[in-house]
PyMOL Python script that loads the backbone (N, CA, C, O; Angstrom):
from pymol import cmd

cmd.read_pdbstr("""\
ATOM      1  N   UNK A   1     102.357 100.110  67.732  1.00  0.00           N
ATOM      2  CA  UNK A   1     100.995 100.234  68.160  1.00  0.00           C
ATOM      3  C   UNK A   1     100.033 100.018  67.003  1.00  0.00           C
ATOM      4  O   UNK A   1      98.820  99.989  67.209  1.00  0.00           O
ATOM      5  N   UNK A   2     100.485  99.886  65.942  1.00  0.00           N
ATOM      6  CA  UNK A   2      99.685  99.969  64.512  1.00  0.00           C
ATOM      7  C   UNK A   2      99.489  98.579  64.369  1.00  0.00           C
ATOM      8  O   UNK A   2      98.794  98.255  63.406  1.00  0.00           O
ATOM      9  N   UNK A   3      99.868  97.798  64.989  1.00  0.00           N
ATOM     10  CA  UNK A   3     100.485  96.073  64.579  1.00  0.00           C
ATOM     11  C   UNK A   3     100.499  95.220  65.579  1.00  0.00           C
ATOM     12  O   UNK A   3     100.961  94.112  65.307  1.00  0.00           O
ATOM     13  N   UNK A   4     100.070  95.429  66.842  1.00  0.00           N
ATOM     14  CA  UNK A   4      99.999  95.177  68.034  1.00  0.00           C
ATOM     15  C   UNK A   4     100.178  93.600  67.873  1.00  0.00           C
ATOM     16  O   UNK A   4      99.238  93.104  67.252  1.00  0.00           O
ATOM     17  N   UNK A   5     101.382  92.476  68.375  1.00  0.00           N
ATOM     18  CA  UNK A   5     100.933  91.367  68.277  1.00  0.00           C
ATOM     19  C   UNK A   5     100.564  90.919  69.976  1.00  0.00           C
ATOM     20  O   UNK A   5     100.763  91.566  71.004  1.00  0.00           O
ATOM     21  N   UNK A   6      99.701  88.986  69.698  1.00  0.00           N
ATOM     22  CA  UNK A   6      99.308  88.508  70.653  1.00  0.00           C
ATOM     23  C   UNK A   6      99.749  88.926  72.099  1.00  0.00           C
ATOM     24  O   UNK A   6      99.084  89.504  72.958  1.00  0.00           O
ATOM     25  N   UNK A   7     101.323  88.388  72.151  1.00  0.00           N
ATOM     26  CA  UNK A   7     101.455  88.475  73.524  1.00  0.00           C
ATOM     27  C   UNK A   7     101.853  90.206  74.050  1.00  0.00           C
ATOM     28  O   UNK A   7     102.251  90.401  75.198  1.00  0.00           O
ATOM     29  N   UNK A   8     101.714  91.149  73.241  1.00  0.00           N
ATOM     30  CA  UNK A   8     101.711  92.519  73.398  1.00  0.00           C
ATOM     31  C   UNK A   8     100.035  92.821  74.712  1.00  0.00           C
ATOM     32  O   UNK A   8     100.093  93.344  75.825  1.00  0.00           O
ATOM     33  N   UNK A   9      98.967  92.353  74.113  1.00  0.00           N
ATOM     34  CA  UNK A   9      97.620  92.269  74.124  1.00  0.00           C
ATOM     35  C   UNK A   9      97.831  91.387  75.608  1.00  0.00           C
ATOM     36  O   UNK A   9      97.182  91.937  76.498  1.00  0.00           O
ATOM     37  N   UNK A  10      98.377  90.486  75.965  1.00  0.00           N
ATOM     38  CA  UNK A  10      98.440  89.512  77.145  1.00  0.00           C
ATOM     39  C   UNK A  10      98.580  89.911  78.238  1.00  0.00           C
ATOM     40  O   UNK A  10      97.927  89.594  79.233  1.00  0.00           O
ATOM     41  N   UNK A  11     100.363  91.426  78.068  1.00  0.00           N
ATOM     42  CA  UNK A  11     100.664  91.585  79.013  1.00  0.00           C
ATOM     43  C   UNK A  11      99.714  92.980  79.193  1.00  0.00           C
ATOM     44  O   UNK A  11      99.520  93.315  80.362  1.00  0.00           O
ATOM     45  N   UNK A  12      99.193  93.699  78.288  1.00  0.00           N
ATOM     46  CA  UNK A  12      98.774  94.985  78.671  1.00  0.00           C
ATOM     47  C   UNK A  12      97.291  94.081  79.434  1.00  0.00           C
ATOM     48  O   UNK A  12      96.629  94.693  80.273  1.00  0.00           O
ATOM     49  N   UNK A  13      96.993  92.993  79.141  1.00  0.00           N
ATOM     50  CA  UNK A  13      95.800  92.472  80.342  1.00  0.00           C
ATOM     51  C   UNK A  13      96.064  92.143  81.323  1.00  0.00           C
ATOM     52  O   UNK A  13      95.283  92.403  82.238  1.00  0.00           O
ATOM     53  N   UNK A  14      97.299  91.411  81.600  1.00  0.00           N
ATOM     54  CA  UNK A  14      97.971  91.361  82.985  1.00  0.00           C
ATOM     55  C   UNK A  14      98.213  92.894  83.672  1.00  0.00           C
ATOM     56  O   UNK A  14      97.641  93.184  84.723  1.00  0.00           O
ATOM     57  N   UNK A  15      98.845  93.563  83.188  1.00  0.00           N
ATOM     58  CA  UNK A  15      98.633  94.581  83.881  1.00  0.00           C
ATOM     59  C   UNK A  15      97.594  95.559  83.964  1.00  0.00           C
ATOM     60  O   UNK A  15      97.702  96.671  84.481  1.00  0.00           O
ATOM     61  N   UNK A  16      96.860  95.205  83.570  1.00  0.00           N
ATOM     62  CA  UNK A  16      95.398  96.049  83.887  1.00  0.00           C
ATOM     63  C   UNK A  16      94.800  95.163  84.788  1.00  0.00           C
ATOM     64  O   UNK A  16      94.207  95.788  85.667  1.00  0.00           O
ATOM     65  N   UNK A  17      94.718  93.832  84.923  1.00  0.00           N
ATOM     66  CA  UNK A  17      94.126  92.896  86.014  1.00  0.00           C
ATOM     67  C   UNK A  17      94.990  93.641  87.113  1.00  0.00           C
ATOM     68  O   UNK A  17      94.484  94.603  87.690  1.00  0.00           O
ATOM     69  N   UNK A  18      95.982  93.326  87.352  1.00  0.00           N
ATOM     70  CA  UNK A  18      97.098  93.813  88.359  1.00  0.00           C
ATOM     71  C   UNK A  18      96.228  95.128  89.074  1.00  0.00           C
ATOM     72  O   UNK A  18      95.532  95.005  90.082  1.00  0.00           O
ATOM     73  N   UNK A  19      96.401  96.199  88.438  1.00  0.00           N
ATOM     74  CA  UNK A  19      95.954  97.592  88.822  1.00  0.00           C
ATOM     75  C   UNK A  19      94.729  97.204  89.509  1.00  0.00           C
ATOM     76  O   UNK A  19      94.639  97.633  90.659  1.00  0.00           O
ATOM     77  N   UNK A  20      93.657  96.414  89.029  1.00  0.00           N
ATOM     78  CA  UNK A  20      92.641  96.127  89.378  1.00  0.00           C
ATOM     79  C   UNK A  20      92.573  95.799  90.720  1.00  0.00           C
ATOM     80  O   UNK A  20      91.861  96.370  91.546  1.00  0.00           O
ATOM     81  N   UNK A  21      93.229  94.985  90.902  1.00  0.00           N
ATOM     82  CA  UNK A  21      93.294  94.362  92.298  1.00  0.00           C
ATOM     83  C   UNK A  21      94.122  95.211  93.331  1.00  0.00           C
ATOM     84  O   UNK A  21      94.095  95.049  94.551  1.00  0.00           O
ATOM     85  N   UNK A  22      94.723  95.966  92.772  1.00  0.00           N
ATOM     86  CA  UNK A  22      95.446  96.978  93.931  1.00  0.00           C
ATOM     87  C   UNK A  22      94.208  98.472  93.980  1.00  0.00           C
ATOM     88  O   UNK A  22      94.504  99.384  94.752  1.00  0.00           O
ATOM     89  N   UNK A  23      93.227  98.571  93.348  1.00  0.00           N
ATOM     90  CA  UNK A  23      92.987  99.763  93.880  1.00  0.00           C
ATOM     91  C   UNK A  23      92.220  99.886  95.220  1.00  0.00           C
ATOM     92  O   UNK A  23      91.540 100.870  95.514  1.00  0.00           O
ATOM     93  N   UNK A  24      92.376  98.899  95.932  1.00  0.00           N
ATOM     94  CA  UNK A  24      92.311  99.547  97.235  1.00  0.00           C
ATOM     95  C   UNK A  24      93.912  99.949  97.846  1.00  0.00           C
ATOM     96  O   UNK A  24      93.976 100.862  98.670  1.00  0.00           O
ATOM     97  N   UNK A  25      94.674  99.525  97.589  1.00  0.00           N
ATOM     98  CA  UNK A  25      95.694  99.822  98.052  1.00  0.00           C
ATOM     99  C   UNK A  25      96.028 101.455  98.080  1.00  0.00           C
ATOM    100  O   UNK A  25      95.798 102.038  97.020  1.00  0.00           O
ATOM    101  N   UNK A  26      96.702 102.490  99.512  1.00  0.00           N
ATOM    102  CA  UNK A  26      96.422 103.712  99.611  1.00  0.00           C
ATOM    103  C   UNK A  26      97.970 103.973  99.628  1.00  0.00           C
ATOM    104  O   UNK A  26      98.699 103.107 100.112  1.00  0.00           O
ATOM    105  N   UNK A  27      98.357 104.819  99.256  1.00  0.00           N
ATOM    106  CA  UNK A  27      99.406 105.941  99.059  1.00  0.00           C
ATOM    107  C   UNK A  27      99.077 106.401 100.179  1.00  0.00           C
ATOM    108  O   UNK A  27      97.899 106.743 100.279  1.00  0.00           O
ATOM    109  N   UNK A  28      99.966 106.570 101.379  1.00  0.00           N
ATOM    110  CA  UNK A  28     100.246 107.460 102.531  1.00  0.00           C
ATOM    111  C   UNK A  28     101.359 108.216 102.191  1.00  0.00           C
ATOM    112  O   UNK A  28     102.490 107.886 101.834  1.00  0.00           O
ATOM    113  N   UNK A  29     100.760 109.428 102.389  1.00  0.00           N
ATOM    114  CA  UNK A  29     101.913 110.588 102.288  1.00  0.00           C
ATOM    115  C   UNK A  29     100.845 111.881 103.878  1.00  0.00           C
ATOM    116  O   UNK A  29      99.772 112.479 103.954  1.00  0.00           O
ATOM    117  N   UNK A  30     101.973 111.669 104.700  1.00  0.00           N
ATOM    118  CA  UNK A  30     101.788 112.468 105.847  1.00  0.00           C
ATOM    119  C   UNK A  30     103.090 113.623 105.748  1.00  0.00           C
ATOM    120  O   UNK A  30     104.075 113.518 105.017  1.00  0.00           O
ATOM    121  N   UNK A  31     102.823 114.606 106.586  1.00  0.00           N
ATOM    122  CA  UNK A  31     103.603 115.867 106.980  1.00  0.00           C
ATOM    123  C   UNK A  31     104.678 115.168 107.728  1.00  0.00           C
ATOM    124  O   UNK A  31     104.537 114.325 108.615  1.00  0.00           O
ATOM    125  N   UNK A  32     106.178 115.827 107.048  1.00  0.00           N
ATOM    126  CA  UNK A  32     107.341 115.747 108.080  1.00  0.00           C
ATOM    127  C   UNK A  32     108.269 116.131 107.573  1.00  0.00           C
ATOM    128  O   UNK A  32     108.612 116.057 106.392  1.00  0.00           O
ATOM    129  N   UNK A  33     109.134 116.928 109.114  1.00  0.00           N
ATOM    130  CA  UNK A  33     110.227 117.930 108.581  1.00  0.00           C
ATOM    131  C   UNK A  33     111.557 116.989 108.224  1.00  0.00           C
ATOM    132  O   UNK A  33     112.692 117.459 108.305  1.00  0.00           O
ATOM    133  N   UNK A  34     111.321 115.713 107.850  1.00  0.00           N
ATOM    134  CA  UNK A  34     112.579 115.077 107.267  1.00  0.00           C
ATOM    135  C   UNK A  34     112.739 115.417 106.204  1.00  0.00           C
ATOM    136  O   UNK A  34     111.781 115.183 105.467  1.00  0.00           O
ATOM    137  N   UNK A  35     114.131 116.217 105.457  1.00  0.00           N
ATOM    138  CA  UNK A  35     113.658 115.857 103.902  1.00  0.00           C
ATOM    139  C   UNK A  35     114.984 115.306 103.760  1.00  0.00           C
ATOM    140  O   UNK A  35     115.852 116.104 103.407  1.00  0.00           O
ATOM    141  N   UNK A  36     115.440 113.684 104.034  1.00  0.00           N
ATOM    142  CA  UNK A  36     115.764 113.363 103.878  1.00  0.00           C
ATOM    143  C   UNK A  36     116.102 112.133 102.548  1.00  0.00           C
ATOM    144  O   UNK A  36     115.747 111.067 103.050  1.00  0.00           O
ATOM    145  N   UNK A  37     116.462 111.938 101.554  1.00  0.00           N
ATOM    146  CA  UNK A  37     116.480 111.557 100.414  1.00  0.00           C
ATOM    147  C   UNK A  37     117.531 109.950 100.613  1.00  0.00           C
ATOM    148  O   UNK A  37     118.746 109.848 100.783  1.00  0.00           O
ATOM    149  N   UNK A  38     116.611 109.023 100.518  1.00  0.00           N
ATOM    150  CA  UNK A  38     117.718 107.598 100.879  1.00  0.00           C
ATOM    151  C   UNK A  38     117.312 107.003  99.702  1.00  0.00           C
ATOM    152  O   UNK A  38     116.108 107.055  99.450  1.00  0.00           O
ATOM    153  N   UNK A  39     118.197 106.341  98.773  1.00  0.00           N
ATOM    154  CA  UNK A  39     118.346 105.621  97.527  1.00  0.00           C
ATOM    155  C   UNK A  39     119.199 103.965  97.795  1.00  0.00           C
ATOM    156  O   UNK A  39     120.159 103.739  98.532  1.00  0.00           O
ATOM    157  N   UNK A  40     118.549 103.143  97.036  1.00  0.00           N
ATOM    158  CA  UNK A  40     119.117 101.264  96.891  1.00  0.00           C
ATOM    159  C   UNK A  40     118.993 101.155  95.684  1.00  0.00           C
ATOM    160  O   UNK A  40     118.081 101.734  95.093  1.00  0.00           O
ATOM    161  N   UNK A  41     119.854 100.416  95.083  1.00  0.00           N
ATOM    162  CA  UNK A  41     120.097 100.074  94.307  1.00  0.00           C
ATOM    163  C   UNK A  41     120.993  98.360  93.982  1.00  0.00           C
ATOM    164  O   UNK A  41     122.098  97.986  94.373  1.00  0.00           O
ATOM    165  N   UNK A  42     120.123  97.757  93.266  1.00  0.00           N
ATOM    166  CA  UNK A  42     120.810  96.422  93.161  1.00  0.00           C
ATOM    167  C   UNK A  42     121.052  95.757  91.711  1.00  0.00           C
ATOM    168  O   UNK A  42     120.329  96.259  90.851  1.00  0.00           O
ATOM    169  N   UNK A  43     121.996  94.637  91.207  1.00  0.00           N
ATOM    170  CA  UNK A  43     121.551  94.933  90.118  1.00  0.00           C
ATOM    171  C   UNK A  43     121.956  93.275  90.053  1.00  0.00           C
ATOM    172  O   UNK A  43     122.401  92.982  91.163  1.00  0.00           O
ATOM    173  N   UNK A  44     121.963  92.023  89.102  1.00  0.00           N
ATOM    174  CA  UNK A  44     122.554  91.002  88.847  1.00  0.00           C
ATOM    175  C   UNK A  44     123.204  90.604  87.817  1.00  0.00           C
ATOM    176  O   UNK A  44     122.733  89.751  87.065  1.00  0.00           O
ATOM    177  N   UNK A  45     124.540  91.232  87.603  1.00  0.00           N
ATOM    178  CA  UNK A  45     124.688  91.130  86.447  1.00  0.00           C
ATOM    179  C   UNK A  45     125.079  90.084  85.860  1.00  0.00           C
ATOM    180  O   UNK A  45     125.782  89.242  86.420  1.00  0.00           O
ATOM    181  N   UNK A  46     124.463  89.951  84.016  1.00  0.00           N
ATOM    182  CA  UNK A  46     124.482  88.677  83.642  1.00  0.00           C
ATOM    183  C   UNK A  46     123.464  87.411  84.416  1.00  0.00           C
ATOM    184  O   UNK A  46     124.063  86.335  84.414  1.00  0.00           O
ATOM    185  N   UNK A  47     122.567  87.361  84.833  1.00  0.00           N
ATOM    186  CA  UNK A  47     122.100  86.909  85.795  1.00  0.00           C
ATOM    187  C   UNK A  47     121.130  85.581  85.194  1.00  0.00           C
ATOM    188  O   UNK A  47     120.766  84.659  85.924  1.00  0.00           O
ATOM    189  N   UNK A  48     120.847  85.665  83.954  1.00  0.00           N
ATOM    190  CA  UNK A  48     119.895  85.053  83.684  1.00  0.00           C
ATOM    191  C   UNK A  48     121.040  83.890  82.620  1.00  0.00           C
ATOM    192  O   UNK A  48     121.723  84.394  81.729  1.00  0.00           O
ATOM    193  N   UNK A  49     121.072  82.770  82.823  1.00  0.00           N
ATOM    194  CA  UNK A  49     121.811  81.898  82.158  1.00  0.00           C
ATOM    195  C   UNK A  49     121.560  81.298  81.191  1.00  0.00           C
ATOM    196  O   UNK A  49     122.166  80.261  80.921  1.00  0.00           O
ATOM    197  N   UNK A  50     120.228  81.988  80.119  1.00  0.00           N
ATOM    198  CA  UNK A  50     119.849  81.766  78.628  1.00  0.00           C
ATOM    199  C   UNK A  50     120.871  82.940  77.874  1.00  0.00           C
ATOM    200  O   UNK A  50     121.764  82.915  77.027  1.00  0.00           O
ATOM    201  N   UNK A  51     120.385  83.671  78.466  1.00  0.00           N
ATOM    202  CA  UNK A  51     120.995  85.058  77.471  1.00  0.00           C
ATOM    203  C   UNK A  51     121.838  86.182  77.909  1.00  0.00           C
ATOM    204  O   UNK A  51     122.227  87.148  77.252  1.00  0.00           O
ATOM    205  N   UNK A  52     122.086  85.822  79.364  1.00  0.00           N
ATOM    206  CA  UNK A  52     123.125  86.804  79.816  1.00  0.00           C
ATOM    207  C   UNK A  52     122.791  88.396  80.146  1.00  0.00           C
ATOM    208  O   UNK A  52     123.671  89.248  80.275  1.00  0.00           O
ATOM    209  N   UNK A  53     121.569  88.615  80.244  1.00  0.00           N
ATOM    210  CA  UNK A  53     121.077  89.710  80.972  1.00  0.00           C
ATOM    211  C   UNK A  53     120.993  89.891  82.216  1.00  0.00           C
ATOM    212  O   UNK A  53     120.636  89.043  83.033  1.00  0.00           O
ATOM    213  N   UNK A  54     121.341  91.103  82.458  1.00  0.00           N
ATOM    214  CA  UNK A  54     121.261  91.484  83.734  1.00  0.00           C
ATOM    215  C   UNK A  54     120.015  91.645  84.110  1.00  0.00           C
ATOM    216  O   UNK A  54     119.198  91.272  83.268  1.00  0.00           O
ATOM    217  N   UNK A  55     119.433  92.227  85.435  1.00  0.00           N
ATOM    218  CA  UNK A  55     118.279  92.407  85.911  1.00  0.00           C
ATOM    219  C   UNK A  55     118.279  93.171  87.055  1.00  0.00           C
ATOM    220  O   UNK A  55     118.435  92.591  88.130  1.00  0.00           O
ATOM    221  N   UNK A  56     118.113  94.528  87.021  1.00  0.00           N
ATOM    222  CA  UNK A  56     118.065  95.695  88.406  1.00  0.00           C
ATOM    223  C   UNK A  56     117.146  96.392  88.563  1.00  0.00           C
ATOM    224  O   UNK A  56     116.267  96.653  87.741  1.00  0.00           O
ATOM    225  N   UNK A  57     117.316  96.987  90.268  1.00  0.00           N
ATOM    226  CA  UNK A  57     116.147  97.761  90.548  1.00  0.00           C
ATOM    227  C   UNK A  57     116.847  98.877  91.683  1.00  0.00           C
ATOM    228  O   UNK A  57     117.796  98.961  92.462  1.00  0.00           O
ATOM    229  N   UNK A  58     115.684  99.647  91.194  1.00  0.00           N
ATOM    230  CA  UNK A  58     116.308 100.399  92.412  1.00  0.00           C
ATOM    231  C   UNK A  58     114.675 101.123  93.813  1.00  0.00           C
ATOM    232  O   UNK A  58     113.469 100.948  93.639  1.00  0.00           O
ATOM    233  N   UNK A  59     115.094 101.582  94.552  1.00  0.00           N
ATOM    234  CA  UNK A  59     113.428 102.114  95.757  1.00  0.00           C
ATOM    235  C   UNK A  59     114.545 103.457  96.330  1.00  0.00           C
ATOM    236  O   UNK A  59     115.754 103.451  96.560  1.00  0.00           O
ATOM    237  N   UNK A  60     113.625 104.413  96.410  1.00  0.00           N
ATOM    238  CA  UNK A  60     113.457 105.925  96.459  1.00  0.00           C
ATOM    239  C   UNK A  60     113.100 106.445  97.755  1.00  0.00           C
ATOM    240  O   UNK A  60     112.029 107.048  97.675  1.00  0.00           O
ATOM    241  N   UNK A  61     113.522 106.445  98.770  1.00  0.00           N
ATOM    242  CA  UNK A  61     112.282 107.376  99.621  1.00  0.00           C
ATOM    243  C   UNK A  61     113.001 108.629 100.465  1.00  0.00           C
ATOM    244  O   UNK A  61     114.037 108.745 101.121  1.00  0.00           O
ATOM    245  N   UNK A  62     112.175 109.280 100.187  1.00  0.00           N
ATOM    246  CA  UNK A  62     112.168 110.719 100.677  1.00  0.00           C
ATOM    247  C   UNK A  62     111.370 110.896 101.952  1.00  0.00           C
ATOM    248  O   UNK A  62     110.227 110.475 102.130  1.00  0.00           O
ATOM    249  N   UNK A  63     112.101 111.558 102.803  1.00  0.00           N
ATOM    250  CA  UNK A  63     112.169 111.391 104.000  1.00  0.00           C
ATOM    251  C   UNK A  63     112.361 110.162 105.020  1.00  0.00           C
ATOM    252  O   UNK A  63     113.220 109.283 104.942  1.00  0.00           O
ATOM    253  N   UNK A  64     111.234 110.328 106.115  1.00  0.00           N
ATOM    254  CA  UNK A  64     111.663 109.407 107.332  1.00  0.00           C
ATOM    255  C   UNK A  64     111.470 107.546 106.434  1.00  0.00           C
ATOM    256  O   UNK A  64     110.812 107.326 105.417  1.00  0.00           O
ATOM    257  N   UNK A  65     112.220 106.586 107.190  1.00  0.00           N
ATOM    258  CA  UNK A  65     112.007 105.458 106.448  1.00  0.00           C
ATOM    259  C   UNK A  65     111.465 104.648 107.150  1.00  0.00           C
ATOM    260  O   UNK A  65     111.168 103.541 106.700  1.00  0.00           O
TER     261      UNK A  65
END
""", "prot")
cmd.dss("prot")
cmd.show_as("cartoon", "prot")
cmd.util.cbc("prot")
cmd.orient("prot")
């Protein structure tokens, strides 16, 4: 953070544009007696054919889906 280079500065503007454009976007969180906990997970491994990295993700949701 003392040394910050160019493309450091690029992406923290991409993602501040990003945010920008989502704040209308709303978080719904309503009442319900599900407390059901469902997890995904995916992953590719080796996936990228320069350098052999993988690339995964995973989505969370608690309760009804």
């Amino acid at each position: 953070m003392h040394a910050p280079i160019d493309s450091y500065w690029a992406t923290v503007k991409r993602i501040l544009h990003y945010l920008k454009g989502t704040t209308t976007h709303d978080l719904h969180i309503t009442r319900s007696s599900s407390f059901t906990l469902h997890g995904f997970t995916d992953a590719d491994w080796a996936g990228s054919l320069d350098d052999k990295k993988s690339t995964g993700g995973y989505l969370v949701f608690f309760g009804q889906m």
